[in-house]
py3Dmol code that shows the C-alpha trace and the ligand (Angstrom):
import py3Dmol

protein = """\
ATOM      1  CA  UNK A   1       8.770   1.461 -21.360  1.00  0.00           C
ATOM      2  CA  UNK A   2       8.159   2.072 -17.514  1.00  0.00           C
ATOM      3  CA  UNK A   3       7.785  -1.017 -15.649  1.00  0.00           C
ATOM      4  CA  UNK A   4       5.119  -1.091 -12.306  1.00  0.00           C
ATOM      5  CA  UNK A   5       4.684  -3.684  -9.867  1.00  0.00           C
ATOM      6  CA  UNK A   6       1.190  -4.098  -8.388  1.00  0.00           C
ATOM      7  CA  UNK A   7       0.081  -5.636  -5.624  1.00  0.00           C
ATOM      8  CA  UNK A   8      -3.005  -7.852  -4.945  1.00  0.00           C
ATOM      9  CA  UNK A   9      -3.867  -7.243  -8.985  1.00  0.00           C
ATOM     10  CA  UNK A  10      -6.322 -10.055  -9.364  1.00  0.00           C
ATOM     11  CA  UNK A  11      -9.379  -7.986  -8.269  1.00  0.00           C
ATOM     12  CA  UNK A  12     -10.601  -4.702  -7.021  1.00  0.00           C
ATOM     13  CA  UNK A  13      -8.565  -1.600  -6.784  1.00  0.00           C
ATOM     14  CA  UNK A  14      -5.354  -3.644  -7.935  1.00  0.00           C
ATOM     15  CA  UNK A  15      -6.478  -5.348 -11.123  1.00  0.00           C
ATOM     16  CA  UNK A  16      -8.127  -1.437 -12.395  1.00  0.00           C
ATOM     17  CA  UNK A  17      -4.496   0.358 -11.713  1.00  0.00           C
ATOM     18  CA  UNK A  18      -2.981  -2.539 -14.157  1.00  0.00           C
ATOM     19  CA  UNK A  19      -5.649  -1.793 -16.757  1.00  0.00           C
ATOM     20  CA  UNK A  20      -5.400   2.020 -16.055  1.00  0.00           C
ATOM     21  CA  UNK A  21      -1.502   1.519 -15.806  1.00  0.00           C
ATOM     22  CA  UNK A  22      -1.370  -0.544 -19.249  1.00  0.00           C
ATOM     23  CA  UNK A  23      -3.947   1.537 -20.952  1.00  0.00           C
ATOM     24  CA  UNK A  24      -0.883   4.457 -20.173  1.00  0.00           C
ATOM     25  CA  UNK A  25       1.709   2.515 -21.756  1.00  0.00           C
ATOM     26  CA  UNK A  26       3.096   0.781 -18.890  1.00  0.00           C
ATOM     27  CA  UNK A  27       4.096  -2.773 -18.410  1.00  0.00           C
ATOM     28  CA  UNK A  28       2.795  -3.715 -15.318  1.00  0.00           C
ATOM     29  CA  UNK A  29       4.061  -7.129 -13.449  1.00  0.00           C
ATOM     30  CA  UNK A  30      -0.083  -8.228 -12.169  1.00  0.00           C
ATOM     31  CA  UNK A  31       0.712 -10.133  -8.755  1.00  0.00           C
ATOM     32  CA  UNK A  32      -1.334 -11.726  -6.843  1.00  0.00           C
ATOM     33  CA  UNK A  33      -1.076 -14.608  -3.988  1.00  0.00           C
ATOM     34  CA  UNK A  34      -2.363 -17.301  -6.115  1.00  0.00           C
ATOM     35  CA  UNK A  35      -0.163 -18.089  -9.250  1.00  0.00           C
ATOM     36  CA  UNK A  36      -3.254 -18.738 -11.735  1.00  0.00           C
ATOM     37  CA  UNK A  37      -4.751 -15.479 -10.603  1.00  0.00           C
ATOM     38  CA  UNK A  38      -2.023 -13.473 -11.479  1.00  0.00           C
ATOM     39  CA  UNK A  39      -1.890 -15.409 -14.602  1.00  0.00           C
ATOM     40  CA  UNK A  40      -5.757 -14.662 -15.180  1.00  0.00           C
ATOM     41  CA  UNK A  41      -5.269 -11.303 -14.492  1.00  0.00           C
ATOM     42  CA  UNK A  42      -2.451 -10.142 -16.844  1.00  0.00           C
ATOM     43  CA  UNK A  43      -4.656 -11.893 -19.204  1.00  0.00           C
ATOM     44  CA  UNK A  44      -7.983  -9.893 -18.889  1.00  0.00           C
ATOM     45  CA  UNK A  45      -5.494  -6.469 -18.083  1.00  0.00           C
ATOM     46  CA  UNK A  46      -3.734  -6.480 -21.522  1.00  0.00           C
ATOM     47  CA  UNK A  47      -5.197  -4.234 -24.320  1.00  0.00           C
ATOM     48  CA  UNK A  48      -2.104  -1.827 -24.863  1.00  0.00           C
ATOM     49  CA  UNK A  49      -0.616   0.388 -25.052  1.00  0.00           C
ATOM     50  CA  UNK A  50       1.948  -1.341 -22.835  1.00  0.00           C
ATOM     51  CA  UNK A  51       1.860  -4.916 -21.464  1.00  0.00           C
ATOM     52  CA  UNK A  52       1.188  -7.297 -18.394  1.00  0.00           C
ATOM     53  CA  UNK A  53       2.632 -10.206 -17.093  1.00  0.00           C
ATOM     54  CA  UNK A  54       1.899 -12.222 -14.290  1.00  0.00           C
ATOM     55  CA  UNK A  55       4.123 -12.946 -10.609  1.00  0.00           C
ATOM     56  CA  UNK A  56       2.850 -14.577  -7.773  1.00  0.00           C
ATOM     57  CA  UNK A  57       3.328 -12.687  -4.639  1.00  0.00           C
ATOM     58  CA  UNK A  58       1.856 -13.053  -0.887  1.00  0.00           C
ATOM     59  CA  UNK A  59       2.804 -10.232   0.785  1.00  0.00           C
ATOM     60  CA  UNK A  60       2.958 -12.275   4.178  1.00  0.00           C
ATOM     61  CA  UNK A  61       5.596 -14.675   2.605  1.00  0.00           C
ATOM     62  CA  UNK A  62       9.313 -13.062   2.700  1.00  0.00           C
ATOM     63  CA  UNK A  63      10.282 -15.813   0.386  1.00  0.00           C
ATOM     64  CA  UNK A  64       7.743 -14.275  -2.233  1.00  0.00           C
ATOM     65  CA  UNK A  65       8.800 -10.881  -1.607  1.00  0.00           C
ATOM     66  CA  UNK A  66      12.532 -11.931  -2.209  1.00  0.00           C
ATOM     67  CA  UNK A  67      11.511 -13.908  -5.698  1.00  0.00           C
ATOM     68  CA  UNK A  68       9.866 -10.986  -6.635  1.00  0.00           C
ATOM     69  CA  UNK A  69      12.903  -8.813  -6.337  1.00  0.00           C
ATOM     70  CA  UNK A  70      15.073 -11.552  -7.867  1.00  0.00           C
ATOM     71  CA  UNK A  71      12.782 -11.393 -10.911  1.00  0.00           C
ATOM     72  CA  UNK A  72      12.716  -7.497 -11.012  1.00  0.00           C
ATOM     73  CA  UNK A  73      16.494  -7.187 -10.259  1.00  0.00           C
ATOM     74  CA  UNK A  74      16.463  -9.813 -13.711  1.00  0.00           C
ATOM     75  CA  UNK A  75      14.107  -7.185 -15.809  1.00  0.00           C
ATOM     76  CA  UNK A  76      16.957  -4.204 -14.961  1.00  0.00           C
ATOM     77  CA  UNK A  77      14.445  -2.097 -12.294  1.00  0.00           C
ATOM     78  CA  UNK A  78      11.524  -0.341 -11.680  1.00  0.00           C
ATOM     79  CA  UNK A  79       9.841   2.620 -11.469  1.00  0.00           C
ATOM     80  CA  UNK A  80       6.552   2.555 -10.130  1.00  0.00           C
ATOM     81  CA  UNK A  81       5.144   0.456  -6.937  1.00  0.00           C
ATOM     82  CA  UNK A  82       1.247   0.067  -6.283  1.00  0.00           C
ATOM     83  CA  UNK A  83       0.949  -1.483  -2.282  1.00  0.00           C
ATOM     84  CA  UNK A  84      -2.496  -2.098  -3.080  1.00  0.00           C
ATOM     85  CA  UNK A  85      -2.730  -5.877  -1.093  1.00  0.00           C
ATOM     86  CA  UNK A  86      -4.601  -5.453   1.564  1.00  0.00           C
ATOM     87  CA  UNK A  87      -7.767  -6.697   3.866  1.00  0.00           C
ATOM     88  CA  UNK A  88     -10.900  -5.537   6.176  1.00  0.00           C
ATOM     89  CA  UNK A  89     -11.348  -8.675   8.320  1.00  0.00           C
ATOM     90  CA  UNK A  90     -14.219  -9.143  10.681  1.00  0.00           C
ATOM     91  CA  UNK A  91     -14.438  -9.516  14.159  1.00  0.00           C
ATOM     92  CA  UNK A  92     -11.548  -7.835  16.779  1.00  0.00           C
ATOM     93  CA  UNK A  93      -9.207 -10.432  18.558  1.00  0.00           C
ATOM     94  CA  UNK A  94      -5.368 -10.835  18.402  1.00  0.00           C
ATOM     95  CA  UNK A  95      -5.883 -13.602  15.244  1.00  0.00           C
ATOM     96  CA  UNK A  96      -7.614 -10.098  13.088  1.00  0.00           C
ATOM     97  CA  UNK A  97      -4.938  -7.642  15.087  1.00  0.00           C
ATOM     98  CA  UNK A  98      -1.990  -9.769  13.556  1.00  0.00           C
ATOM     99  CA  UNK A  99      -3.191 -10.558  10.245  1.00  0.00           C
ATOM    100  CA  UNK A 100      -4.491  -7.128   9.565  1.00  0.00           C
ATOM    101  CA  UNK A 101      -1.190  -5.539  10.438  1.00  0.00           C
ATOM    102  CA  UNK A 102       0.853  -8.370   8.757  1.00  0.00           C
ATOM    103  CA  UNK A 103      -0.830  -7.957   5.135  1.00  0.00           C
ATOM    104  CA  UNK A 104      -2.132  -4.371   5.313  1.00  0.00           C
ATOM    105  CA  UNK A 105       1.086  -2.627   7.643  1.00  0.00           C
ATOM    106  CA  UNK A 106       4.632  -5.080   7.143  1.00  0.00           C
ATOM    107  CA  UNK A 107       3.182  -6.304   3.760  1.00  0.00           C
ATOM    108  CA  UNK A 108       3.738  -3.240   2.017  1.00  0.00           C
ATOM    109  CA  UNK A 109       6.932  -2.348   4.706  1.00  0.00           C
ATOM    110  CA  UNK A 110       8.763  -5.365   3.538  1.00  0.00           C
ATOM    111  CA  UNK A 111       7.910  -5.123  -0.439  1.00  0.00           C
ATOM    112  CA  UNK A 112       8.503  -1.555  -0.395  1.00  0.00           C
ATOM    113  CA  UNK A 113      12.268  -2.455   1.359  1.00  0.00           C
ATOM    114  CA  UNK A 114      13.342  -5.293  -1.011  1.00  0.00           C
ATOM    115  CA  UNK A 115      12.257  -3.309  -3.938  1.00  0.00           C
ATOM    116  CA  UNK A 116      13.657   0.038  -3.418  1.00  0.00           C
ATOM    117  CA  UNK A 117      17.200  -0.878  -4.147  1.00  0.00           C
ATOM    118  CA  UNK A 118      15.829  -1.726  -7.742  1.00  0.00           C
ATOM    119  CA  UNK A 119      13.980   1.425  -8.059  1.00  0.00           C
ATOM    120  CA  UNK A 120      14.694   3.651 -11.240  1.00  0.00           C
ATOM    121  CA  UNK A 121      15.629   7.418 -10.710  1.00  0.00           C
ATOM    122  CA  UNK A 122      12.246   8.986 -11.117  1.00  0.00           C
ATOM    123  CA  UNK A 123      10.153   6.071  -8.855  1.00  0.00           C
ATOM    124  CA  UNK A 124       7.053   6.270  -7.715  1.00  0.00           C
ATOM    125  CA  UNK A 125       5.728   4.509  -4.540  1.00  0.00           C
ATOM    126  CA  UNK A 126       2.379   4.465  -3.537  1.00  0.00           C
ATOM    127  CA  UNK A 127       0.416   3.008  -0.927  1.00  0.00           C
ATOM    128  CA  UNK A 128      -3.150   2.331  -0.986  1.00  0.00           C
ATOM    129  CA  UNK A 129      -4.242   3.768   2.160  1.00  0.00           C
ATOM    130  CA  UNK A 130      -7.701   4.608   3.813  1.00  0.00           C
ATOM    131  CA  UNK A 131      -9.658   6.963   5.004  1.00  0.00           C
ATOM    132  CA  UNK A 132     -10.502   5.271   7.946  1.00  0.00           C
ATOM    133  CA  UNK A 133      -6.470   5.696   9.054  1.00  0.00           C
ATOM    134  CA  UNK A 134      -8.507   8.883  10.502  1.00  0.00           C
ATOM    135  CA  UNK A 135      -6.912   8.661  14.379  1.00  0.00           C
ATOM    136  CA  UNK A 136      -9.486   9.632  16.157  1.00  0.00           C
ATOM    137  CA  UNK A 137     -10.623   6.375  18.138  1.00  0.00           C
ATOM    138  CA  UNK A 138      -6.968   6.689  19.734  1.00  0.00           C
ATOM    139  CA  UNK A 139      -5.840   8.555  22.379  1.00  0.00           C
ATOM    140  CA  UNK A 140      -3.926  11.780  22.189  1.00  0.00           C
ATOM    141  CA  UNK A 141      -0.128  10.124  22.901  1.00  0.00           C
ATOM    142  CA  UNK A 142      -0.932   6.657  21.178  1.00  0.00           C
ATOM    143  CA  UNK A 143      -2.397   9.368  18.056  1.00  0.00           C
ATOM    144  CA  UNK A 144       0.399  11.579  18.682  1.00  0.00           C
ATOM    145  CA  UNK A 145       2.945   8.915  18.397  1.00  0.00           C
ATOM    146  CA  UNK A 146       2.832   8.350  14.278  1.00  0.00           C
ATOM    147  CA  UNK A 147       3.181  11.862  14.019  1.00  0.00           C
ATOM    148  CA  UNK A 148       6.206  12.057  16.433  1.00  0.00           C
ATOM    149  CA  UNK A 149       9.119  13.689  14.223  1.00  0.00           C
ATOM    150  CA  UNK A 150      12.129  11.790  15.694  1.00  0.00           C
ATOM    151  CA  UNK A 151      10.032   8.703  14.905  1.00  0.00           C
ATOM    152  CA  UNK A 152      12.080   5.562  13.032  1.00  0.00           C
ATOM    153  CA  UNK A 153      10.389   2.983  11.021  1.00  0.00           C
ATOM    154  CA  UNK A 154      11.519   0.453  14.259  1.00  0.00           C
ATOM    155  CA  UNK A 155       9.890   2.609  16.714  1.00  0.00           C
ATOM    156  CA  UNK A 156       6.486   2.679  14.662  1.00  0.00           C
ATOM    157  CA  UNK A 157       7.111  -0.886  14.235  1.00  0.00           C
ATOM    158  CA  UNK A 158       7.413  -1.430  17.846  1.00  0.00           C
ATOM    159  CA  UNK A 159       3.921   0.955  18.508  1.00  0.00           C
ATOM    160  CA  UNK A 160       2.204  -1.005  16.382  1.00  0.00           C
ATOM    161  CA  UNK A 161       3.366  -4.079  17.300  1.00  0.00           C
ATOM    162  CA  UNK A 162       2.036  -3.067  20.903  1.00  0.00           C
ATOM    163  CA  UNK A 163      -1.379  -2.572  19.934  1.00  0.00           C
ATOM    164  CA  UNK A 164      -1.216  -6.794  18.609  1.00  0.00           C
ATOM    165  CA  UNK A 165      -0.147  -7.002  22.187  1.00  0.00           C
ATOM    166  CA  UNK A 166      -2.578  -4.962  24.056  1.00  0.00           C
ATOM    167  CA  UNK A 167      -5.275  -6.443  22.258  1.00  0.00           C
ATOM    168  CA  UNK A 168      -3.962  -9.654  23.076  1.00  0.00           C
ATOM    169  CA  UNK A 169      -3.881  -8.650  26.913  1.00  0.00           C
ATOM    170  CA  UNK A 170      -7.416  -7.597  26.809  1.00  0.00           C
ATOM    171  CA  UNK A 171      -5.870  -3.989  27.342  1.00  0.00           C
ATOM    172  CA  UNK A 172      -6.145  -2.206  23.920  1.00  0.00           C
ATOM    173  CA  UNK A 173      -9.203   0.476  25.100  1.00  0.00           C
ATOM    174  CA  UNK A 174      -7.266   1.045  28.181  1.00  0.00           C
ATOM    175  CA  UNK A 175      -3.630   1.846  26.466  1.00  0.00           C
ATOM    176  CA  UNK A 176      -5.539   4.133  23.868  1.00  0.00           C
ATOM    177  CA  UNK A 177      -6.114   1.975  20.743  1.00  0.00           C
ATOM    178  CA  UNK A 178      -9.190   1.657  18.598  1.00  0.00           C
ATOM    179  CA  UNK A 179     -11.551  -1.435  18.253  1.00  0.00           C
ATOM    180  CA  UNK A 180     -10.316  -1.285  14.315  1.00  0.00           C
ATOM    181  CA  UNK A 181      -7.317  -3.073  13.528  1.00  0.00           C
ATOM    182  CA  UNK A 182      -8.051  -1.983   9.822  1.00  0.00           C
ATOM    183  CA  UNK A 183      -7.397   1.916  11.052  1.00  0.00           C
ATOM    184  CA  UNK A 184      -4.161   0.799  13.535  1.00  0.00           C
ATOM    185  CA  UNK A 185      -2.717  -0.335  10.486  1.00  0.00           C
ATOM    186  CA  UNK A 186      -3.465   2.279   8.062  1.00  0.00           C
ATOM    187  CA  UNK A 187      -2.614   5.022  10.483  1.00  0.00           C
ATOM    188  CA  UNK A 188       1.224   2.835  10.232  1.00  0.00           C
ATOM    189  CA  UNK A 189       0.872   2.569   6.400  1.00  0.00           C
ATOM    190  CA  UNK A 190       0.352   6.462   6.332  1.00  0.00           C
ATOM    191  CA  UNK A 191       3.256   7.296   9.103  1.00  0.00           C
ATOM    192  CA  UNK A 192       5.565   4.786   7.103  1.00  0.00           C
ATOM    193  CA  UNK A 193       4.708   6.970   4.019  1.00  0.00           C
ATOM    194  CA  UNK A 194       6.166   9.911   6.067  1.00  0.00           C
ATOM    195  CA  UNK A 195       9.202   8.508   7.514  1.00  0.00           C
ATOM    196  CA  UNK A 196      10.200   7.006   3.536  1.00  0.00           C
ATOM    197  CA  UNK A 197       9.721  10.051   2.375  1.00  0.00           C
ATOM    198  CA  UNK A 198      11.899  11.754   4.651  1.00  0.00           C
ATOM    199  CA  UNK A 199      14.637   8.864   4.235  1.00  0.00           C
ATOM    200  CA  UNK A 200      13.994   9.479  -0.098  1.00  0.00           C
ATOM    201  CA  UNK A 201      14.939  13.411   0.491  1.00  0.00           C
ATOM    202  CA  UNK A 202      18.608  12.050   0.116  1.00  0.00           C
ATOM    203  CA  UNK A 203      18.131  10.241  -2.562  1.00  0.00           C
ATOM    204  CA  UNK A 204      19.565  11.528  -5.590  1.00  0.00           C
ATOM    205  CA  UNK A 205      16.808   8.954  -7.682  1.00  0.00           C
ATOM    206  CA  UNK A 206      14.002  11.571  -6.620  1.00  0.00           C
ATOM    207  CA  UNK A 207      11.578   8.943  -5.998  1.00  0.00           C
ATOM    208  CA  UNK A 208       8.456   9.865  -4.947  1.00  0.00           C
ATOM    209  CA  UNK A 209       5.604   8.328  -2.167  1.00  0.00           C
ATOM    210  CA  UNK A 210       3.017   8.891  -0.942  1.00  0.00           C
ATOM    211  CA  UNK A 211      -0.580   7.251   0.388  1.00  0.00           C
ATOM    212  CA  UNK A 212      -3.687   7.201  -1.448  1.00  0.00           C
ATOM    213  CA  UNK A 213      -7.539   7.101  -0.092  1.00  0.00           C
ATOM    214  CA  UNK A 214      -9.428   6.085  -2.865  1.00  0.00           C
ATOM    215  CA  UNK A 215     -12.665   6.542  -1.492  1.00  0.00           C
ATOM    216  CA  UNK A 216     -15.288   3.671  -0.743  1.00  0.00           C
ATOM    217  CA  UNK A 217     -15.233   1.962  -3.285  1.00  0.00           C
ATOM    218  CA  UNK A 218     -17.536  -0.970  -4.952  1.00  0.00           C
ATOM    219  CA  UNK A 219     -15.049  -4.154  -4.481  1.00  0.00           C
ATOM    220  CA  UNK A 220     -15.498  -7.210  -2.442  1.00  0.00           C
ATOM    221  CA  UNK A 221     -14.129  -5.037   0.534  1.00  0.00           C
ATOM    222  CA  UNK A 222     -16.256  -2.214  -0.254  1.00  0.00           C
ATOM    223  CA  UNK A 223     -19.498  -3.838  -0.549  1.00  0.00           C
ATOM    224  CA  UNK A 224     -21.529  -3.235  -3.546  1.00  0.00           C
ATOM    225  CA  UNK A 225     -23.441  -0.409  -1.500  1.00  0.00           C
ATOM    226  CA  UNK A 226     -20.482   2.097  -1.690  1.00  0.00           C
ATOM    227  CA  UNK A 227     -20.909   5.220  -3.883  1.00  0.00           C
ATOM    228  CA  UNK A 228     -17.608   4.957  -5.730  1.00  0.00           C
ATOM    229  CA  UNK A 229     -16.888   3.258  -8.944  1.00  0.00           C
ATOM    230  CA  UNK A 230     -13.845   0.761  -9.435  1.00  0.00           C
ATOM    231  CA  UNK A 231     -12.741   2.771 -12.542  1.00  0.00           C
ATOM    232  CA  UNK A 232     -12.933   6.349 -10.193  1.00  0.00           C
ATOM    233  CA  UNK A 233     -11.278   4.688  -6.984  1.00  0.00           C
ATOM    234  CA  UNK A 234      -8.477   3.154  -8.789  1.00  0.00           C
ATOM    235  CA  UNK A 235      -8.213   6.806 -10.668  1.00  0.00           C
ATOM    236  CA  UNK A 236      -6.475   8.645  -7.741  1.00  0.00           C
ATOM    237  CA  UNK A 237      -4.300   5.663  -7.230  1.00  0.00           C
ATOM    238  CA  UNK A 238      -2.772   5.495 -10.782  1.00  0.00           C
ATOM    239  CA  UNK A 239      -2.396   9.887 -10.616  1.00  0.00           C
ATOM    240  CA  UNK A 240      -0.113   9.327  -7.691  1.00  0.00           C
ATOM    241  CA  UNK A 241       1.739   6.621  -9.859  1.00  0.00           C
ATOM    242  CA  UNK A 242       2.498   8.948 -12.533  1.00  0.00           C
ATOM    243  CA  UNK A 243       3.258  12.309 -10.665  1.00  0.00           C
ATOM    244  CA  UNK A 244       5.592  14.717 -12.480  1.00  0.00           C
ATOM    245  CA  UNK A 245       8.735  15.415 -11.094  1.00  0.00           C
ATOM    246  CA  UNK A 246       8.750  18.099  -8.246  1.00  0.00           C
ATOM    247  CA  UNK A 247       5.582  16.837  -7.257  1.00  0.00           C
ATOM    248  CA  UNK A 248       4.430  16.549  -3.515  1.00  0.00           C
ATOM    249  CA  UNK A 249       5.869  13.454  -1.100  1.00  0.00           C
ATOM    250  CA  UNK A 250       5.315  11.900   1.913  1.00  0.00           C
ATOM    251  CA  UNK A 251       1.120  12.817   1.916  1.00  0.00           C
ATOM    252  CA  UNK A 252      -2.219  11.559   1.980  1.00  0.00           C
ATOM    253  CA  UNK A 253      -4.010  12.102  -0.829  1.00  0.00           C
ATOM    254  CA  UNK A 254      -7.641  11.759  -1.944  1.00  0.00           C
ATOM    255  CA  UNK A 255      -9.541  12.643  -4.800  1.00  0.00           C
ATOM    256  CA  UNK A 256      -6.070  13.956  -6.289  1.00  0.00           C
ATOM    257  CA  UNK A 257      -5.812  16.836  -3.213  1.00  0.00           C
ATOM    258  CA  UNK A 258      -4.584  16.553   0.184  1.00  0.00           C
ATOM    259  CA  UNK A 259      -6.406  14.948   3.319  1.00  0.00           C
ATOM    260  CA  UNK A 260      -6.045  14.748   6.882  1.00  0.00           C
ATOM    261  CA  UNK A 261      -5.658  11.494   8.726  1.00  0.00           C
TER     262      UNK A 261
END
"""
ligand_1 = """\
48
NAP
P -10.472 -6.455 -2.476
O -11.363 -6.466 -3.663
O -10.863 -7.215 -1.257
O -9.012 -6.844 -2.951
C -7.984 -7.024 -2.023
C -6.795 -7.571 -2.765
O -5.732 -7.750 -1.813
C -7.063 -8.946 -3.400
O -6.389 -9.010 -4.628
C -6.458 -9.897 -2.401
O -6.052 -11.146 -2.942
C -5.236 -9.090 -1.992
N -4.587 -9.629 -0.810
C -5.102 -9.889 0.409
N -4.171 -10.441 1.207
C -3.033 -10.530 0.470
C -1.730 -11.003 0.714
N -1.377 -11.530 1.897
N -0.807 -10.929 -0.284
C -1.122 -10.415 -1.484
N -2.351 -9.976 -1.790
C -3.289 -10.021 -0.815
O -10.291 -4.962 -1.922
P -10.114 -3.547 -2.644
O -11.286 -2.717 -2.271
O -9.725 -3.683 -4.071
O -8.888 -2.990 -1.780
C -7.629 -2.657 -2.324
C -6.952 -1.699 -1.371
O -7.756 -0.518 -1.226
C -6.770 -2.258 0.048
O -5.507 -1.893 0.548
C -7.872 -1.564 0.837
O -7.575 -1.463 2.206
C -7.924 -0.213 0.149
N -9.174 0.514 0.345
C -10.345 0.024 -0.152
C -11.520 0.749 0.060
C -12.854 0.281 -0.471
O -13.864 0.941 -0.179
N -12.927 -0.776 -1.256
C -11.489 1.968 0.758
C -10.270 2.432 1.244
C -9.113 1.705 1.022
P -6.965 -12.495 -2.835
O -7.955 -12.414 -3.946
O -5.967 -13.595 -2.964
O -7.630 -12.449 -1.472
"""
view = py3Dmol.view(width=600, height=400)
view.addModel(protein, "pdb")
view.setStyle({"model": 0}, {"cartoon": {"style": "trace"}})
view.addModel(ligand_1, "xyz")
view.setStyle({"model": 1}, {"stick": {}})
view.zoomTo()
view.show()
């Protein structure tokens, strides 16, 4: 049986993919920050075919991310990951610039790198991106820049890590960032979705990733005004999960077809 690991499973987008992901015959590891909500989760996700179990992970906390891998590492691998966890805070200071990027940016950065190693041949990564990584409230260069080919994952680290800082300084409008921390960091989700793809093409696992818009979508994040069901958003999410071999890497994907961002 294939084994997935889902992030932020205990409502939304996240807990759907487990049902969709079990209802497929997967056994899907339901984490979430709190330990009795991952535990209530794998609870209401299990129907079969396959099976859920619960792990608490914050993906803020490096000392979660690391128990995580010590647990999968115990179960013999993995072959899907969902980097669902994320958040749409209000207001725009430095406090929303560095939590957004920390949960919704190095969150999935950091899970992704401790639990590659442990990935089986045939993985799938996928990151639960937006459409709102759309980049253009930035300008051209500070746009151009997660697009630059001989970019590394610590130079998009360090542009990112510059818009925290600009908005700290007051100075984010004037060095070319938007008023959305939300987009910053899924503009850096998508461009890290690029660069791991391009790393993977040497990888003789043939793992694939790639980021997913699933539309707006009727969650606590989405509001209960948005036009898309939970069942349909977490639908494009679970597609990318379950690609067939030879499939596309390293895109943006909505609806199941390619989008720009
Ligand atoms: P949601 O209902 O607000 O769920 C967010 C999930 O992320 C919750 O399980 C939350 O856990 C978890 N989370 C937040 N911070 C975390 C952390 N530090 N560590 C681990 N988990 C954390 O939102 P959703 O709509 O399902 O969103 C899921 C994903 O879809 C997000 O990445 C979001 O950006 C993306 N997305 C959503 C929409 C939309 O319209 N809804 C559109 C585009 C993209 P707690 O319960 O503990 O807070």
């Amino acid at each position: 049986m294939k084994t997935a690991v889902v992030t932020g499973a205990n409502r939304g987008i996240g807990l759907e993919v487990s049902k969709q992901l079990v209802s497929k015959g997967i056994r899907v590891i339901v984490t979430a920050r709190e330990e009795a909500a991952a535990r209530e989760a794998a609870r209401s996700v299990v129907a079969g075919p396959g099976s859920a179990e619960p792990f608490a992970l914050d993906v803020t906390r490096p000392g979660t991310i690391a128990a995580l891998a010590d647990h999968v590492r115990g179960e013999g691998g993995l072959d899907i990951l969902v980097n669902n966890a994320g958040v749409a805070l209000n207001g725009f200071d430095e406090r929303v610039a560095r939590t957004t990027l920390d949960v919704n940016f190095h969150g999935p950065r950091l899970v992704t790198a401790a639990l590659l190693p442990l990935m089986r041949s045939g993985g799938r990564i996928v990151m639960v991106s937006s459409g709102l990584a759309d980049r253009g409230g930035m300008s051209r260069p500070v746009a151009a820049r997660f697009t630059d080919p001989s970019l590394t994952e610590a130079d998009l680290v360090a542009h990112v890590e510059k818009f925290v800082r600009d908005v700290a300084a007051g100075a984010h409008r004037k060095e070319g960032w938007p008023t959305s921390a939300y987009a910053v960091s899924k503009a850096g989700l998508n461009a890290l979705t690029v660069l791991l793809a391009r790393r993977l093409a040497a990888d003789r696992r043939r793992i694939l990733v790639n980021a997913v818009c699933p539309g707006w979508v009727r969650t606590r994040m989405g509001g209960d005004g948005a036009p898309v069901s939970v069942e349909d958003g977490a639908r494009g999410v679970v597609w990318a999960a379950l690609l067939p071999e030879g499939a596309p890497t390293g895109g943006f994907f909505r609806d199941e077809a390619p989008a720009s961002w």
